[in-house]
N, C-alpha and C positions, 0 to 999 in steps of 0.2 A: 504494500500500500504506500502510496507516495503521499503527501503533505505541502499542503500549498499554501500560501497566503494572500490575502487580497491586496489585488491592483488595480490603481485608477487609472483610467485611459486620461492621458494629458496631452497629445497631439496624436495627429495621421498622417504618414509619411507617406504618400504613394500606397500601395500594396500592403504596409505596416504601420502599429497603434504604436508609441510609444508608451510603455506602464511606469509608474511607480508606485513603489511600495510605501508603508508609513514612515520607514526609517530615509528615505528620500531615493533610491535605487534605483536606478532606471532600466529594462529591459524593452526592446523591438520584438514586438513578436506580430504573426498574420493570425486571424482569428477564423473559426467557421462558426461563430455566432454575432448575430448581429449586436454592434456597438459604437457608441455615439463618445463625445467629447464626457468626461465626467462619469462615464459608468465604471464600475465595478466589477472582476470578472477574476474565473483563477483560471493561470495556465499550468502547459504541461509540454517539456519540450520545444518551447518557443512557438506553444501555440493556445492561444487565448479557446477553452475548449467550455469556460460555461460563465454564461454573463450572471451577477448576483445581484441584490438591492444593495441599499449603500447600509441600512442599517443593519443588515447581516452580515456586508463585512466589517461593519465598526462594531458591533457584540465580538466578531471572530477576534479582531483588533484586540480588543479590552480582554479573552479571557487568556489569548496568546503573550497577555503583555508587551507587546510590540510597540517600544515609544522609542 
């Protein structure tokens, strides 16, 4: 089982979402779910594979401790 954390989509590069994570990290990845500026989503592999709400990634957030 692999463990992901949540990322905000904060630009679109062409073909790729640019993500960050809470601690400020930034990864490129392509998605196959649809995703807009501001959403939330966890990848796998360099690929954004499931969009979330934002308040379930901020509960994921708060119980991972991730500051």
């Amino acid at each position: 089982m692999c463990l992901t954390i949540p990322k905000k989509v904060i630009k679109k590069e062409g073909d790729f979402f640019v993500l960050e994570n809470q601690k400020g990290d930034r990864q490129k990845a392509q998605s196959i779910v649809d995703l807009e500026l501001g959403d939330y989503c966890f990848t796998q592999g360099g690929i954004a594979v499931e969009k979330i709400e934002k308040e379930e990634a901020q509960e994921l957030i708060n119980i991972f401790n991730i500051n």
